[in-house]
C-alpha positions as CSV (number, residue, x, y, z in Angstrom):
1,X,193.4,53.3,58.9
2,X,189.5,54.0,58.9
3,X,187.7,56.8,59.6
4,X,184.6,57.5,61.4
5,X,181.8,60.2,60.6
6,X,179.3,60.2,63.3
7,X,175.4,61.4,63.4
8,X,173.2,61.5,66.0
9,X,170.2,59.2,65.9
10,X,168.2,62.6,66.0
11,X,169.9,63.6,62.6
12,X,168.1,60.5,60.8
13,X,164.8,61.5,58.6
14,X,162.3,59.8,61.4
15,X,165.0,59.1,64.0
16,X,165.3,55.3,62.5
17,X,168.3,53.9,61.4
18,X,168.3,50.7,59.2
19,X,171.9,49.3,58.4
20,X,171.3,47.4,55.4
21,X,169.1,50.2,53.8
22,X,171.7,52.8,54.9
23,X,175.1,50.6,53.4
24,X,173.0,50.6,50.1
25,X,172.0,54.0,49.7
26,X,176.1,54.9,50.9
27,X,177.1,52.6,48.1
28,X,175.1,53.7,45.6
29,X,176.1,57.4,46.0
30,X,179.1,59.2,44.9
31,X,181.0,58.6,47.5
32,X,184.0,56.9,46.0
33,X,185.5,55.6,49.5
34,X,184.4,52.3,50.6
35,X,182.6,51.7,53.6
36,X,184.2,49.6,56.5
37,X,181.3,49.3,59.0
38,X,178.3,50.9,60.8
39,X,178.9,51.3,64.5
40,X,175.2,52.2,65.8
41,X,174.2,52.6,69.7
42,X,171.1,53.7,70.8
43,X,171.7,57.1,70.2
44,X,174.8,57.9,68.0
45,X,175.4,55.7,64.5
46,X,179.5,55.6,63.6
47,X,179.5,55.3,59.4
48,X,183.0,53.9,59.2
49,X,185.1,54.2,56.4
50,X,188.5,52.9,54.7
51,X,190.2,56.5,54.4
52,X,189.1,59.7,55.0
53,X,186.2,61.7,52.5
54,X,186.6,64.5,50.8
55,X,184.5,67.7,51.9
56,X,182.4,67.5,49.2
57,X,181.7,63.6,49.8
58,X,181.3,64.5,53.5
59,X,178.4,66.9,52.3
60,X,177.2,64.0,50.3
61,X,177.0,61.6,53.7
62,X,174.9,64.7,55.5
63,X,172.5,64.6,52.9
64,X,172.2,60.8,52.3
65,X,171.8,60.7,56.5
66,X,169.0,63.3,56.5
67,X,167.3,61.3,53.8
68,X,166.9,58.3,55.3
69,X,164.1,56.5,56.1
70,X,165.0,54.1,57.9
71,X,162.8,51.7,56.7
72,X,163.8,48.1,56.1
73,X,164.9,46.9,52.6
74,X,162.1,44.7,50.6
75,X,163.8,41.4,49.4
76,X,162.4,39.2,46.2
77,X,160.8,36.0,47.7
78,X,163.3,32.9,46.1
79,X,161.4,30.8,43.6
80,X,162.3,27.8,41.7
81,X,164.0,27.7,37.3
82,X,160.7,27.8,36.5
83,X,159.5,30.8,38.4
84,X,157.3,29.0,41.4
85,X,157.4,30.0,44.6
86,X,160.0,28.9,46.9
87,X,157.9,27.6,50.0
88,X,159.1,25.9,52.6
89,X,158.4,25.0,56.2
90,X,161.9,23.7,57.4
91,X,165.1,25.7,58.1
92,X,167.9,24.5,55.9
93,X,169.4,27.6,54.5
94,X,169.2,28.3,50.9
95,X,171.8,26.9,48.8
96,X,172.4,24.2,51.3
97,X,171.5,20.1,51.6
98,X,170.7,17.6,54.2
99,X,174.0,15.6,54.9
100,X,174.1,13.2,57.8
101,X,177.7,11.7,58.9
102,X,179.4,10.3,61.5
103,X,182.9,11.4,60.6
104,X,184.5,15.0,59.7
105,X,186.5,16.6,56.6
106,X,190.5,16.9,55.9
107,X,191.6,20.2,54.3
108,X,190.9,18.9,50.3
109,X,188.4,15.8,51.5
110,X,184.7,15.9,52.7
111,X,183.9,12.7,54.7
112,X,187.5,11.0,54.9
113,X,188.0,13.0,58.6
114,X,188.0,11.3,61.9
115,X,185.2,9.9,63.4
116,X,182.4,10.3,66.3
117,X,183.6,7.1,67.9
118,X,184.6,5.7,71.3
119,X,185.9,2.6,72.7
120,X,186.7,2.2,76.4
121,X,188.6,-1.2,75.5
122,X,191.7,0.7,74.5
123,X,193.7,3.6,75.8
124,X,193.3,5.6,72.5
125,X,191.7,9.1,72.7
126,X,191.8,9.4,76.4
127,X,190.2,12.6,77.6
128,X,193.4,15.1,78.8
129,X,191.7,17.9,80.7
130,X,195.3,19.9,80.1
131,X,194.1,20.0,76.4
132,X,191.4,22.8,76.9
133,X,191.3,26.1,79.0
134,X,188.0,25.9,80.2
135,X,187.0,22.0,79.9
136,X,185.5,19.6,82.5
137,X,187.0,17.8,84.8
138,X,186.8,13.8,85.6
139,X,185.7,12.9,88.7
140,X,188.1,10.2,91.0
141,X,186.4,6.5,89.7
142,X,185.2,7.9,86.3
143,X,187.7,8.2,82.8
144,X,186.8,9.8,79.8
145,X,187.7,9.7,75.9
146,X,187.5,12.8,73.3
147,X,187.2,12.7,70.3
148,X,186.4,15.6,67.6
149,X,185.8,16.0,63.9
150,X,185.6,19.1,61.1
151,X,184.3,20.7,58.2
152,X,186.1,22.1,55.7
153,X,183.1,24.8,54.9
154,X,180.3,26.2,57.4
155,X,178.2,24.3,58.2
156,X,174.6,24.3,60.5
157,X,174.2,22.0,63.2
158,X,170.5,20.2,63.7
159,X,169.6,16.9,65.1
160,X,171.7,14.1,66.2
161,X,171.9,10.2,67.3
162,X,174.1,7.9,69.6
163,X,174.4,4.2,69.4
164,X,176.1,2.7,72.3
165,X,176.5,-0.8,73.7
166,X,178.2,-1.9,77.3
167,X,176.9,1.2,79.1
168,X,177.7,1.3,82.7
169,X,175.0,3.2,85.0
170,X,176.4,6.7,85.2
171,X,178.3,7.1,81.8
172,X,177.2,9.9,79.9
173,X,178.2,12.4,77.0
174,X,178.8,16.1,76.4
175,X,179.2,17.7,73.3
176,X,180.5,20.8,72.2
177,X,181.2,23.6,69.5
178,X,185.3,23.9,69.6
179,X,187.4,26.8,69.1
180,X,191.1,25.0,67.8
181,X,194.3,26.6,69.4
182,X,196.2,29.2,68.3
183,X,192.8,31.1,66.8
184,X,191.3,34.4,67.7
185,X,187.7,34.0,69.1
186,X,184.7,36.5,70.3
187,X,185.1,37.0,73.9
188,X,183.4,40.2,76.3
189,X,186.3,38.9,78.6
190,X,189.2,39.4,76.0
191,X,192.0,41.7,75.7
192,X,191.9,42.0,71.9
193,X,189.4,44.8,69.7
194,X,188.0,44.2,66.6
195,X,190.7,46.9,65.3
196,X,193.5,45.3,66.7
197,X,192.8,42.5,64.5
198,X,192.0,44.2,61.4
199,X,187.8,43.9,62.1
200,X,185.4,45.7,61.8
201,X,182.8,46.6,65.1
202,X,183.4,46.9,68.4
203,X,183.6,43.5,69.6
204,X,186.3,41.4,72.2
205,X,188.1,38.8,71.0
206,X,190.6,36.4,72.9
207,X,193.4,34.2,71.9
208,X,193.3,30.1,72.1
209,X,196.3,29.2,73.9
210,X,194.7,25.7,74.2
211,X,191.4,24.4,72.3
212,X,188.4,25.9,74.0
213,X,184.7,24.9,74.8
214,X,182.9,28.2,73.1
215,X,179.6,26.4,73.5
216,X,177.7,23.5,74.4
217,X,175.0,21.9,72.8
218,X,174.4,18.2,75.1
219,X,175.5,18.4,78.4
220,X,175.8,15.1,80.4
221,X,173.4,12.9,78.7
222,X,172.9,9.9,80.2
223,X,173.8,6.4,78.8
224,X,172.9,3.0,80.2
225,X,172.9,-1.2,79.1
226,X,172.9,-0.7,75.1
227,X,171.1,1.5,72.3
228,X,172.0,-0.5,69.2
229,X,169.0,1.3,67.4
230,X,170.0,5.2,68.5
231,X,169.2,7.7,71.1
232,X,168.0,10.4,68.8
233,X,168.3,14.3,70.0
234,X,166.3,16.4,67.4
235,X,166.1,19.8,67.6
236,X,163.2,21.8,66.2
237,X,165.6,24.1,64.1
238,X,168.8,24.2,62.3
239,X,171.4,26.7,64.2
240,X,170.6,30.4,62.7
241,X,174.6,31.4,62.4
242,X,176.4,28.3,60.4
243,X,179.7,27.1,62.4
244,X,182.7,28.2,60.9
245,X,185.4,26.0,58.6
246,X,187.9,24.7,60.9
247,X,185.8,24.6,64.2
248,X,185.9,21.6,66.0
249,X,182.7,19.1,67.5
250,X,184.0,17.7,70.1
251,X,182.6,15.3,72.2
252,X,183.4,13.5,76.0
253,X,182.4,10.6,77.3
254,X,182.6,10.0,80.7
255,X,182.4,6.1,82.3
256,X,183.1,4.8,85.6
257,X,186.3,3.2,85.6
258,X,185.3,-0.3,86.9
259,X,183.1,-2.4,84.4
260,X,183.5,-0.2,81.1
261,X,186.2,-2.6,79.2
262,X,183.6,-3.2,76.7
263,X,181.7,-0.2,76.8
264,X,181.6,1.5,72.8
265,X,179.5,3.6,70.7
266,X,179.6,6.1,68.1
267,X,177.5,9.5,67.2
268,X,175.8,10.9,63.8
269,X,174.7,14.2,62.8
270,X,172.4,15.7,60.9
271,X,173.6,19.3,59.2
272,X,173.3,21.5,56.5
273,X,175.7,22.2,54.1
274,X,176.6,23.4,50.8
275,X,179.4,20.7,49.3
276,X,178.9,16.9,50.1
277,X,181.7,15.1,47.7
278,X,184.8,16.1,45.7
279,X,184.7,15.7,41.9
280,X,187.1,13.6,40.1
281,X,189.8,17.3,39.5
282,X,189.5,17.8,42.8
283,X,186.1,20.3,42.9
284,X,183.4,20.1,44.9
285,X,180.2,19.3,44.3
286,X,177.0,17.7,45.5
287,X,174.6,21.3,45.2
288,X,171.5,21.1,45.4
């Protein structure tokens, strides 16, 4: 059970609240009871914690409110072992690497997962729109195949390439960021607090009864004739919040029906991410 202390915004020193300067300043107090969260609007900030505080500790939490500055924390620059500055001008997260792949991870394995392929000259990997709650639908002439792969750790979507040959005109592709059923996900439109489920904030979340599309990042790209040497999509940046472990990418291609027997092709992407091999043991390595 949590419990919350609230403070109007007027309370604060200059009527500015910073959360990461005001978690440190809470933890670095006597207050022995750990913090859960900050829950600030625009005029009331909720200091959330694990169990209730004692009066004194409460008098503690007056004082480190009327205190506060509200001014942002100052953070060390990163430099390199031998004390250089770190700078850079691209936006791979720290402590991550470059990997490009065209197939996913299994639970112990990085890069022994299934594969960004399709091939209209079999029945494999048909596209059922039954599998998803909220997925596209096919329209009467066309077919579709699916096919998604996953990481085992985070990782942070950038730039991508298709090959294809056999294309008829009006195939295209759309790709996706995944939420795998049977998982809680953010939703505004869900029926399920961040309490309910043992979180932290006030946020939604909803229950996958079926896979769902939680976003989309190529929407009906066009494919024609053959691309044997890639139809790059580059983005200018990495994605800012990394994709979670377990998500799925999921990709559909849609053909007409008539004249796509030999119609194939396959994707690659460029991420960032911390692990890229498993030791011989069974650790991970490949950091950079």
């Amino acid at each position: 059970m949590s419990y919350t202390y609230n403070f109007n915004k007027t309370d604060f020193l200059n009527d500015i609240i910073n959360p990461g300067r005001l978690t440190q300043e809470i933890g670095s107090s006597t207050i022995s009871i750990a913090l859960d969260s900050l829950n600030i609007s625009t005029s009331v900030c909720g200091i959330v914690f694990k169990a209730a505080l004692s009066q004194d500790e409460q008098t503690t939490l007056s004082g480190i409110v009327v205190a506060h500055t509200g001014d942002p924390l100052s953070v060390d620059p990163p430099i390199m072992e031998d004390g250089r500055p770190l700078v850079r001008a691209d936006t791979r997260p720290l402590e991550t690497q470059t990997y490009f792949t065209s197939v996913g991870d299994t639970e112990d394995g990085i890069g022994d997962g299934d594969s960004l392929m399709w091939d209209f000259s079999s029945d494999l990997d048909i596209y059922d729109e039954g599998s998803l709650e909220n997925g596209p639908t096919v329209a009467s002439g066309y077919k579709a195949k699916r096919f998604d792969i996953w990481f085992n750790e985070p990782v942070y979507l950038k730039d991508g390439t298709m090959y294809f040959v056999n294309a008829p005109f009006g195939s295209y592709i759309s790709m996706y960021i995944t939420i795998p059923a049977g998982n809680f996900y953010p939703n505004a439109s869900g029926t399920y607090t961040s309490a309910m489920l043992g979180l932290s904030g006030d946020d939604m979340y909803a229950y996958a009864t079926k896979d769902v599309l939680y976003a989309s990042y190529v929407m009906k790209h066009g494919m024609i004739d053959s691309c044997t040497m890639g139809d790059e999509l580059n983005a200018e940046g990495a994605q800012v919040d990394a994709m979670p472990a377990g998500w799925h990418i999921t990709g559909i291609v849609v053909t007409p029906e008539e004249g796509s027997e030999n119609f194939k092709g396959f994707g690659s992407l460029e991420l960032y991410r911390q692990y890229t091999c498993v030791l011989p043991g069974g650790a991970k390595g490949g950091e950079q």
